[in-house]
N, C-alpha and C positions, 0 to 999 in steps of 0.2 A: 851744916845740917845735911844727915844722907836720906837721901829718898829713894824706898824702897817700894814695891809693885807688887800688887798681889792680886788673886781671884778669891774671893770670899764669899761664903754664905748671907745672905740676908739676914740672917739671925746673928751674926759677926759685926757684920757693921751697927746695927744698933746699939752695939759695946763697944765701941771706938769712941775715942777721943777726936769729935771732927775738928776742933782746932788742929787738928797735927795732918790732917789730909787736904791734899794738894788737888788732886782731880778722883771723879769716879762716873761709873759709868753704869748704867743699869742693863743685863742682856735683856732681850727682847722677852720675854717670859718673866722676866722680874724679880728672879729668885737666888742671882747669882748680879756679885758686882766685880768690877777692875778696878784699884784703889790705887792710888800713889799717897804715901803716908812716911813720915818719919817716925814713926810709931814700929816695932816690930809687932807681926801679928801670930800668934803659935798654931792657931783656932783657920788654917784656911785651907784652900784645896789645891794652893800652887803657890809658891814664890815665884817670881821673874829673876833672872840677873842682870837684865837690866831694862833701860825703856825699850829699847830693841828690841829685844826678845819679849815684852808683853806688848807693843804694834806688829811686831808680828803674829804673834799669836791671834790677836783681832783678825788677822787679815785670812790667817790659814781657817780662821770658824767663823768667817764673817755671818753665818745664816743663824750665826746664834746672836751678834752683838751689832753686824749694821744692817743685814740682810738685803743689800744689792751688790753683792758682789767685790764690794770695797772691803776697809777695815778702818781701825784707828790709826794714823798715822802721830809720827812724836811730835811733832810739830802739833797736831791738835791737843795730844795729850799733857805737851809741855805751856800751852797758853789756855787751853780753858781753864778757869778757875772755879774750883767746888769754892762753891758757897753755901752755905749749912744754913744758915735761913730762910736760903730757898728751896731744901729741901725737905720736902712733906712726907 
């Protein structure tokens, strides 16, 4: 199974297959997410090449996605796990 990283529209994820998504992340405005999915998505506004390059990306925009100065690192993004029933 490859898992692939994206930035998507809130209107994208609503179309996904949450079985197939591993972790996600809401920016602080709510209108854009960071996805780990085995799912290919056509519909988004960034591929990553890989987990590296989308923790980093959290960390270069962090005032969008942690807003203290930090970021996502892989280690958070490789052990949270999306769980889809508890997302409302």
């Amino acid at each position: 199974m490859i898992i692939k990283y994206y930035l998507i529209k809130e209107e994208t994820f609503a179309s996904l297959d949450k079985d197939a998504i591993t972790f996600k992340i809401n920016n602080l405005e709510g209108d854009k997410r960071i996805i780990a999915t085995t799912q290919i998505v056509n519909d988004r506004i960034r591929k990553f090449n890989n987990i590296d390059t989308c923790s980093n990306f959290t960390f270069t925009n962090h005032i969008d996605w942690v807003g203290d100065g930090t970021g996502i690192s892989v280690d958070e993004i490789q052990t949270t796990e999306y769980i889809k029933e508890l997302d409302n």
